[in-house]
C-alpha positions in Angstrom: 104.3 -31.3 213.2 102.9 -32.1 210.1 100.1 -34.4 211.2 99.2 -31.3 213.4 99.1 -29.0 210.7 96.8 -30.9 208.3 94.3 -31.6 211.9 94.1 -27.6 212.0 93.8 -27.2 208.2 90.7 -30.5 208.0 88.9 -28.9 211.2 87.3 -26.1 210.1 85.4 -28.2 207.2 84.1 -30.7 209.7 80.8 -28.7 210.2 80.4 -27.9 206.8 81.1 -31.7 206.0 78.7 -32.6 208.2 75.8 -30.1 207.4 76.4 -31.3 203.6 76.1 -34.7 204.3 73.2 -34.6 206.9 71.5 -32.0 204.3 71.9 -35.2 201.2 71.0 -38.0 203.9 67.7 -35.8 204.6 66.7 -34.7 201.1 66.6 -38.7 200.2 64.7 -39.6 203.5 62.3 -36.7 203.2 61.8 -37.6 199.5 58.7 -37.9 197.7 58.0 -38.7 194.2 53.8 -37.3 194.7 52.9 -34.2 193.2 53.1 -31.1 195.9 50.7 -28.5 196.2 51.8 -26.0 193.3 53.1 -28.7 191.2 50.1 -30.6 190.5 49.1 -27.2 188.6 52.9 -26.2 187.8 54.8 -29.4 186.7 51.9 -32.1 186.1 49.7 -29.9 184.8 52.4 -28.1 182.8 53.5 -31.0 180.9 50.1 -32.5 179.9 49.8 -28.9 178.1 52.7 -29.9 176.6 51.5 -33.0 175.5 48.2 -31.8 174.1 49.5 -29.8 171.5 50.6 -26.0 173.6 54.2 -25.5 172.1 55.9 -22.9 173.7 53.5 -21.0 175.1 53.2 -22.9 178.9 56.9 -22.2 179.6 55.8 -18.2 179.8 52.6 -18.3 181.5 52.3 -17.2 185.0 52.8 -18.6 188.4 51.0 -16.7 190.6 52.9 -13.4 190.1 56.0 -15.2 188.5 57.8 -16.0 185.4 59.9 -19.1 186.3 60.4 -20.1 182.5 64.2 -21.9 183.4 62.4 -23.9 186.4 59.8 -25.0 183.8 62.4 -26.3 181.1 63.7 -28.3 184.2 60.0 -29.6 185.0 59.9 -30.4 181.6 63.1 -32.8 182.0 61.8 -34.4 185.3 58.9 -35.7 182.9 60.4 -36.5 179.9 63.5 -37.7 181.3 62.5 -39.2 184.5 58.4 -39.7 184.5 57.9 -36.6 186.8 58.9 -38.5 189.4 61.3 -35.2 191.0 64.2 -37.4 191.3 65.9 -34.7 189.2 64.2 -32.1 190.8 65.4 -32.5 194.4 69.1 -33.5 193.0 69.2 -30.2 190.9 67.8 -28.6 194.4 71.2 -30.1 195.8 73.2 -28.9 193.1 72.0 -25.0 193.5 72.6 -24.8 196.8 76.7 -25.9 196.3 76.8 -23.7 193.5 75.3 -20.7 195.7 77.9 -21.9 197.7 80.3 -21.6 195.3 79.6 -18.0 194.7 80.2 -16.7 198.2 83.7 -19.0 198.5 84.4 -17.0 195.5 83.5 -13.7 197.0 85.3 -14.7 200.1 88.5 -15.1 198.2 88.1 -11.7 196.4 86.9 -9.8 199.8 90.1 -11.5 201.4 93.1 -10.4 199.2 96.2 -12.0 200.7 94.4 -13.5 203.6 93.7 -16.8 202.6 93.3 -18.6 205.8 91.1 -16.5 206.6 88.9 -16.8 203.1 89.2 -20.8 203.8 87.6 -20.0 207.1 85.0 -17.8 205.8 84.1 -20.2 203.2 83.4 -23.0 205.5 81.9 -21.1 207.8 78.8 -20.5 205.3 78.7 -23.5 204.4 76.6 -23.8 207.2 73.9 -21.7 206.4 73.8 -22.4 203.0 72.9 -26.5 203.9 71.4 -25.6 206.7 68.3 -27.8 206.7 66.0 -24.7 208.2 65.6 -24.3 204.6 64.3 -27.8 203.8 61.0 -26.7 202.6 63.3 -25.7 199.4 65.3 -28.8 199.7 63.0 -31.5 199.4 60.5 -29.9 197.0 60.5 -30.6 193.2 59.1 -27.2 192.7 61.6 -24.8 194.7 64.0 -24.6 191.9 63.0 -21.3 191.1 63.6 -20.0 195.0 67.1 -20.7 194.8 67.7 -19.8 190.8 66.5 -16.4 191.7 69.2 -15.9 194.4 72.0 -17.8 192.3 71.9 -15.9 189.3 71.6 -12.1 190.2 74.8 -13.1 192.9 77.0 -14.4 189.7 75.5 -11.5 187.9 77.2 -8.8 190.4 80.0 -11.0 191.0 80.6 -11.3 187.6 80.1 -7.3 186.7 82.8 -7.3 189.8 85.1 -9.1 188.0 85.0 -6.6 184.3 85.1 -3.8 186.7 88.7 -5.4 188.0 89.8 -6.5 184.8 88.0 -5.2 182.4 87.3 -8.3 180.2 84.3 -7.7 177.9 83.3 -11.5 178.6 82.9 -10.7 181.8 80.4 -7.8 181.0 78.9 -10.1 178.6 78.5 -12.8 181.2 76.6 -10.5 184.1 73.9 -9.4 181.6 73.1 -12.7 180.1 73.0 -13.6 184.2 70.5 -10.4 184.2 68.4 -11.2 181.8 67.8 -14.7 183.1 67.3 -13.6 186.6 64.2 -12.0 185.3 62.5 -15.9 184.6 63.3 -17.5 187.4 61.0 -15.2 189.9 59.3 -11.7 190.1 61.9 -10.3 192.4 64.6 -11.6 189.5 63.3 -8.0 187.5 65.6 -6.3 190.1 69.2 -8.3 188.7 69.2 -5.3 185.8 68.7 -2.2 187.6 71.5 -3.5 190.1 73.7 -3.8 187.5 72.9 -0.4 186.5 73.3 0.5 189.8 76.6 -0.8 190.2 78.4 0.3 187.4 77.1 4.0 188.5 78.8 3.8 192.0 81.6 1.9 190.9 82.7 5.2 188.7 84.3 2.8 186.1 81.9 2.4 183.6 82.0 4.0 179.7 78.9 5.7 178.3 77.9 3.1 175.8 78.3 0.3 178.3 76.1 1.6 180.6 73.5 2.7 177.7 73.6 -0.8 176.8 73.1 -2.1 179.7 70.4 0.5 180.4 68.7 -0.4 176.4 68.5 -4.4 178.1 67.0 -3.5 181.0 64.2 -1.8 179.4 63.7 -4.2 176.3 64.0 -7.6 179.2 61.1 -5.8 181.4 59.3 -4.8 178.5 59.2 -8.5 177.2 58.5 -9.5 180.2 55.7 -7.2 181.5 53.9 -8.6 177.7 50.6 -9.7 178.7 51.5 -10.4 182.8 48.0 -9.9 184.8 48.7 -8.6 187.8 47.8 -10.9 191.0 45.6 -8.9 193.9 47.1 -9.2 197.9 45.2 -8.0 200.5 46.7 -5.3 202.6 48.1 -5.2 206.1 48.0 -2.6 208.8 51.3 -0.8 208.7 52.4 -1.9 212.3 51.6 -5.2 211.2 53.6 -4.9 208.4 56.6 -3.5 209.9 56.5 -6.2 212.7 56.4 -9.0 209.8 59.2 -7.0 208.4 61.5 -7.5 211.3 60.3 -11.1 212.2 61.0 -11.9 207.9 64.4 -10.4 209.1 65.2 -12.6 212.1 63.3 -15.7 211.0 65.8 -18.0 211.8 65.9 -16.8 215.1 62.8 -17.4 215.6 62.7 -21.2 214.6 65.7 -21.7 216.7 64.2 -19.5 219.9 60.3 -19.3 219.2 59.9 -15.8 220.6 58.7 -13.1 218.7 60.7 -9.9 220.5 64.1 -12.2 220.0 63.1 -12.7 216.3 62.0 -8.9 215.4 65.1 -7.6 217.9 67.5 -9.8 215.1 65.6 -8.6 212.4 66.0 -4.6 213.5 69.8 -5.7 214.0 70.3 -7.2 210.9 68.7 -4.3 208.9 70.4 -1.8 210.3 73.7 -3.3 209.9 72.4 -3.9 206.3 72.6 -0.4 206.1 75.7 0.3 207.8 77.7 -1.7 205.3 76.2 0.0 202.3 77.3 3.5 204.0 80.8 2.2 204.2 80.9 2.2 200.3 80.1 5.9 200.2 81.9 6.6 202.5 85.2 5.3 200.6 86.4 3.1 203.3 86.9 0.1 201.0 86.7 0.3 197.0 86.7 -3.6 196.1 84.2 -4.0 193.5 83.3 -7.3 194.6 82.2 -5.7 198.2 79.6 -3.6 196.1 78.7 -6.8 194.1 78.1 -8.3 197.8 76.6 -4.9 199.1 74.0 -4.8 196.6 73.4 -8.1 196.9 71.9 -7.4 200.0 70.2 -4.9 198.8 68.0 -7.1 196.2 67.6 -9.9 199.1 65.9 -6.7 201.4 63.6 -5.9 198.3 62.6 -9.3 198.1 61.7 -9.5 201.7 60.2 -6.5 201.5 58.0 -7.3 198.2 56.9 -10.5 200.7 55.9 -8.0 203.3 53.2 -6.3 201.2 52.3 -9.4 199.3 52.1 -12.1 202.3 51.4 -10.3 205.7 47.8 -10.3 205.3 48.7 -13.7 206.5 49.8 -12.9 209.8 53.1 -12.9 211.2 53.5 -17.0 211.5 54.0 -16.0 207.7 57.5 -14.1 208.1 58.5 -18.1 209.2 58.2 -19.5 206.3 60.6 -22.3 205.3 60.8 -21.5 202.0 62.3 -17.8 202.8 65.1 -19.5 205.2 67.1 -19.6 202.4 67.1 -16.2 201.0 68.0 -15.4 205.0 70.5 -18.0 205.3 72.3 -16.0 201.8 72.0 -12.9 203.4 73.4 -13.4 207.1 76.6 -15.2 204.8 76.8 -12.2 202.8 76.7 -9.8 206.2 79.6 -12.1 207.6 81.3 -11.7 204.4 81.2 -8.0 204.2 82.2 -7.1 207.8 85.3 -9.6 207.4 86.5 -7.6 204.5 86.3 -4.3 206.3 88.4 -6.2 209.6 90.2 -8.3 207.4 93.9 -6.8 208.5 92.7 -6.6 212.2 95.0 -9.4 214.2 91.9 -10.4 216.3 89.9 -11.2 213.0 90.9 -14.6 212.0 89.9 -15.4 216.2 86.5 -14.4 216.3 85.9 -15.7 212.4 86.9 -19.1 213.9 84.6 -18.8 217.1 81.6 -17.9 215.2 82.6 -21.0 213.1 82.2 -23.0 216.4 79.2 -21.4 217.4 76.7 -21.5 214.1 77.3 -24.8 213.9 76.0 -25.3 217.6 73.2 -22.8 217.6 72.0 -25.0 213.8 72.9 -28.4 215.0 69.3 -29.1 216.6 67.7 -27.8 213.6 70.0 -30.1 211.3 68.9 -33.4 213.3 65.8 -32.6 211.3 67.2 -34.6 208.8 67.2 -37.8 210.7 63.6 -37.3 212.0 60.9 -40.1 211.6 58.4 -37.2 210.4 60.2 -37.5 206.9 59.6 -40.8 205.8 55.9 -40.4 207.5 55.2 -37.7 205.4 56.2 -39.5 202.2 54.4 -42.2 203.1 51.3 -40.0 203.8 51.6 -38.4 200.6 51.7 -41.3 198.6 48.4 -42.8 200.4 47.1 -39.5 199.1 48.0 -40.6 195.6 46.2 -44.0 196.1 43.2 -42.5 197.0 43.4 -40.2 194.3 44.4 -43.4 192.2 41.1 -45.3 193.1 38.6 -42.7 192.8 38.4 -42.1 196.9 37.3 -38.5 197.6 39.1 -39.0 200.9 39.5 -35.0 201.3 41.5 -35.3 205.0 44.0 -37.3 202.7 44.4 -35.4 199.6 44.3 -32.1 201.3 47.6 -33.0 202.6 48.7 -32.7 199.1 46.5 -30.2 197.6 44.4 -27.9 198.8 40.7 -28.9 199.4 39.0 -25.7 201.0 36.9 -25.1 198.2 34.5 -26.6 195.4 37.0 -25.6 192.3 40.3 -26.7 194.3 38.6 -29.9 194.6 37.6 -30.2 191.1 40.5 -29.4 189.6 43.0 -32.2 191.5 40.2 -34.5 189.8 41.0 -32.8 186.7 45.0 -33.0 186.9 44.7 -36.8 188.6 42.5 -37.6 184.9 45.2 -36.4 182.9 48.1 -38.0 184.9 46.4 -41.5 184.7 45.7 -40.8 180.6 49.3 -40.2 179.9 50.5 -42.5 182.9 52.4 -39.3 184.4 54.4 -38.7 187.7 53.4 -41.9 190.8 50.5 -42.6 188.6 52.3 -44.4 186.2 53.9 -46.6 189.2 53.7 -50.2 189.3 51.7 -50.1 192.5 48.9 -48.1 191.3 49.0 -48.5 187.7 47.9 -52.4 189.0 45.5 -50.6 191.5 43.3 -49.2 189.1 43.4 -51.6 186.4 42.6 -54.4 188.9 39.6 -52.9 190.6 36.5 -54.5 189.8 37.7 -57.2 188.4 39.3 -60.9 189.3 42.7 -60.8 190.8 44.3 -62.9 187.9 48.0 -63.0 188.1 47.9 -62.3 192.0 48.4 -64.9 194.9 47.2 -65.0 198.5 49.0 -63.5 201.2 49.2 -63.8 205.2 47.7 -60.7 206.6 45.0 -59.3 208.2 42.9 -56.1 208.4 43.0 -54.9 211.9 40.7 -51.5 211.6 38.1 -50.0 209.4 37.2 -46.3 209.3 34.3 -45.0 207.4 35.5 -41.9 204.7 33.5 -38.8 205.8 33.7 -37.3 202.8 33.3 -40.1 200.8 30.6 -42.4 201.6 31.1 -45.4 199.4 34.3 -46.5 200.5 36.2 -47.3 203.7 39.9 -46.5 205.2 41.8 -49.9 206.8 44.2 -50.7 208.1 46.2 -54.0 208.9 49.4 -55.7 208.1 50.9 -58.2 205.2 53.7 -60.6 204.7 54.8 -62.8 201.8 55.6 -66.2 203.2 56.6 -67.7 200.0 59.1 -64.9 199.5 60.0 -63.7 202.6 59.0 -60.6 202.3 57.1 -57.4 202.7 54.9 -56.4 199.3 54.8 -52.8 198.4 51.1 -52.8 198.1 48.3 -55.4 198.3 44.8 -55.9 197.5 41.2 -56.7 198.9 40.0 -59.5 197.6 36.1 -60.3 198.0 33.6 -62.6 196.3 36.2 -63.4 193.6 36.6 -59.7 193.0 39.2 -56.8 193.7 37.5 -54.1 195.7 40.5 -52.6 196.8 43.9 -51.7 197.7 46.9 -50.9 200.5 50.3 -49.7 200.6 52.4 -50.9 203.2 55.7 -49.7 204.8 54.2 -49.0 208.5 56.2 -50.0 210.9 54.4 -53.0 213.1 57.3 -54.5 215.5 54.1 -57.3 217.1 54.0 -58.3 213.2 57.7 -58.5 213.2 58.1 -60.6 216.5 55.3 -63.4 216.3 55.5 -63.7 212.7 58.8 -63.0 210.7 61.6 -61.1 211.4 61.1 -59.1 207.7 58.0 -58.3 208.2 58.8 -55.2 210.2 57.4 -52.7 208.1 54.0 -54.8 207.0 51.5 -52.6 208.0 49.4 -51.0 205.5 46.5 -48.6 205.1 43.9 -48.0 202.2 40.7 -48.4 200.6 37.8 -50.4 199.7 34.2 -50.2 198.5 32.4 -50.2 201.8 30.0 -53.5 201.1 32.5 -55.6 200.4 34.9 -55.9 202.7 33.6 -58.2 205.5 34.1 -61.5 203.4 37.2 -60.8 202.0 41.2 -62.3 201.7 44.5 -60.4 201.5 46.5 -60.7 198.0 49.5 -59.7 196.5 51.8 -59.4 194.1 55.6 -58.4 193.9 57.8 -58.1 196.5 60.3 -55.5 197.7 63.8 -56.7 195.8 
């Protein structure tokens, strides 16, 4: 009897256990330590202000139409701390997502009174979503910190103004501005944390005069601040029926990465606004007064501005826009909170607690395909992309198919500028460039390989560099026979001179079977000055430990 009890009280957390776990396993496989896009500009870039003399000021600039001042104080740890590598980065992505977690187990346990088998259930249950890896666009980028601070801290804001209006501890009160103000820094739609609150104590009816003034005199002082010279960033419109079908399909998104059809996608997005709107009737209409369901109520509210403010901001893009990974999680939040919400209104119904625990059977199935993401090949491929990308960038390569897949290279000033950032990183031996691997790349080229030893290998394939004329792409293989082992990287030897340099870690099986059983992942790719690679011998140096 009592082995059988503890089986029904474990079960419901083996999905949630397993979507946590799969959601760690993939943020280290997918991981990266090259710059991404906005963080050559935002983190790199960022810091090397820093480090020429700008004090404070960096931390308050813009980005694009943000303010994400608490994401930059964590950029400015990841390079101080940790050589900009992101290792803190995507660990403080982790983090975020338990404590948003967190946040709706606590609002489960309020919504559910006396009920708490069913607030355990409802607390595994969005689990799910909240590690759900259709948001791993957030997950396993360094710069995403700010897409999940601006969803953490307006929820513990209202949650918190929840809790004075129950008790009516001034710590409390204290607490859910503080949360307000800092919502504001952490993205644009943040600016909306302190009207909520305003909001909230107005319907709650519990609010004094000089609380809400002071919360009211905050508001206006924090948008004041933060409107202080902020330049306002120019989107192209959309038609209106293209707007109002991106609308739908930003709605249902996760719908449509699970079913890739657009009527299925905009049908769940109509459904999901309207009962959206259905639940914040059900306040007026006095069918429950728990503050912490208007704390969740409006909650939903703020995530429908934001998707909203991305309607008119991003659907000049077209609708393959709405799909963005990066908004999955903002959904994922929002679906929990729905859940949450309609549970506290059935909460005394006997039939309740049996379709709580069949949904928690079937989200788990419907996101199960999505999660195997996690243990796709594409991950460490990717990486491994990206950090050719560095190498090229490392040796002076203007190998624009490579580096675009890291930074933008559409036009003239994009491509300037990565030169600009790269210049800075190798000055101040920032982020990958101050690797091992490439930090001997660059010093080495040109010159004799002193200090580095022949190695087996051989360079199967050599591509010319379209956009780059004075070097060539190879490929090929390498293996330490004196060690046993595959080298990170390796270098092209020719006429007593380095002329260039590969990273391995492709996987070549033939290597593997008629050479050494190590040598799996020997295959390399990278560069060389185009004359002199014809006469030429593999070295290395180092090994993997």
């Amino acid at each position: 009897m009592v082995r059988a009890t503890v089986v029904r009280a474990l079960l419901p957390a083996t999905a949630p256990a397993f979507f946590i776990v799969t959601t760690i396993v993939g943020a280290v496989r997918w991981f990266s330590p090259v710059p991404f896009w906005d963080m050559w500009d935002g983190t790199l870039q960022f810091y090397v202000a820093r480090l020429q003399g700008a004090h404070w000021s960096p931390f308050f600039e813009q980005a694009n139409e943000h303010r994400i001042v608490l994401s930059k104080v964590l950029f400015w740890a990841d390079y101080r701390f940790f050589g900009g590598l992101s290792y803190l980065l995507i660990f403080l992505n982790i983090v975020l997502m338990f404590c948003l977690w967190m946040s709706l187990c606590l609002a489960a346990r309020a919504l559910m009174g006396a009920h708490r088998r069913l607030a355990y259930l409802c607390c595994a249950l969005v689990a799910v979503p909240c590690f759900s890896w259709l948001q791993s666009e957030n997950i396993n980028w360094g710069y995403q910190s700010p897409f999940y601070l601006a969803y953490l801290l307006p929820l513990v804001a209202l949650l918190m103004m929840a809790r004075w209006i129950h008790d009516r501890r001034n710590v409390w009160f204290v607490a859910a501005t503080v949360c307000g103000v800092l919502s504001t820094v952490t993205m644009a739609n943040g600016l909306l944390a302190l009207p909520l609150l305003v909001l909230m104590l107005a319907l709650s009816g519990e609010s004094t005069r000089w609380r809400t003034a002071t919360l009211l005199l905050v508001t206006v002082l924090t948008l004041a601040a933060w409107t202080y010279h902020y330049h306002t960033m120019p989107h192209a419109g959309a038609p209106f029926r293209i707007m109002v079908k991106f609308l739908l399909m930003f709605f249902g998104a996760p719908f449509g990465w699970l079913f890739h059809n657009e009527i299925v996608t905009m049908l769940v997005g109509a459904t999901v606004i309207s009962a959206s709107i259905w639940l914040a009737l059900q306040w007026g209409r006095r069918v429950t007064r728990d503050p912490s369901y208007l704390a969740l109520a409006l909650f939903v509210v703020y995530i429908g501005a934001a998707g909203a403010a991305a309607t008119i901001s991003r659907s000049n893009f077209g609708l393959g826009a709405a799909l963005a990974g990066r908004y999955e999680t903002s959904l994922m939040l929002l679906y929990s909170a729905l859940l949450l919400l309609f549970v506290h209104l059935y909460r005394e119904r006997v039939a309740t607690l049996a379709v709580v625990g069949a949904i928690s059977v079937f989200v788990p199935l419907m996101l199960f395909a999505a999660q195997l993401g996690t243990m796709d090949q594409s991950g460490p491929e990717i990486a491994r992309e990206r950090m050719q990308a560095a190498l090229a960038l490392d040796l002076g390569v203007d190998d624009r198919d490579t580096i675009g897949s890291v930074y933008p290279q559409h036009t003239a000033e994009q491509r300037a500028q990565i030169w600009r950032v790269v210049a800075n990183a190798v000055r101040y031996n920032l982020s990958v460039f101050g690797s091992s691997e490439l930090k001997t790349a660059r010093a080495l080229l040109g010159k004799p390989p002193v200090g580095l030893k022949e190695c087996r290998g051989n360079i199967d394939a050599e591509a010319p560099v379209v956009s780059d004329t004075g070097h060539v792409r190879l490929s090929g293989w390498v293996f330490d026979e004196a060690t046993k082992q595959v080298p990170k990287s390796a270098y092209i030897v020719s006429n007593g001179m380095v002329v260039g340099s590969v990273l391995t870690g492709i996987d070549r099986p033939d290597v593997q079977q008629s050479i050494d059983s190590k040598a799996r992942h020997s295959g390399f790719q990278g560069y060389a000055v185009k004359a002199d690679v014809h006469n030429y011998s593999i070295f290395c140096k180092g090994s993997f430990p």
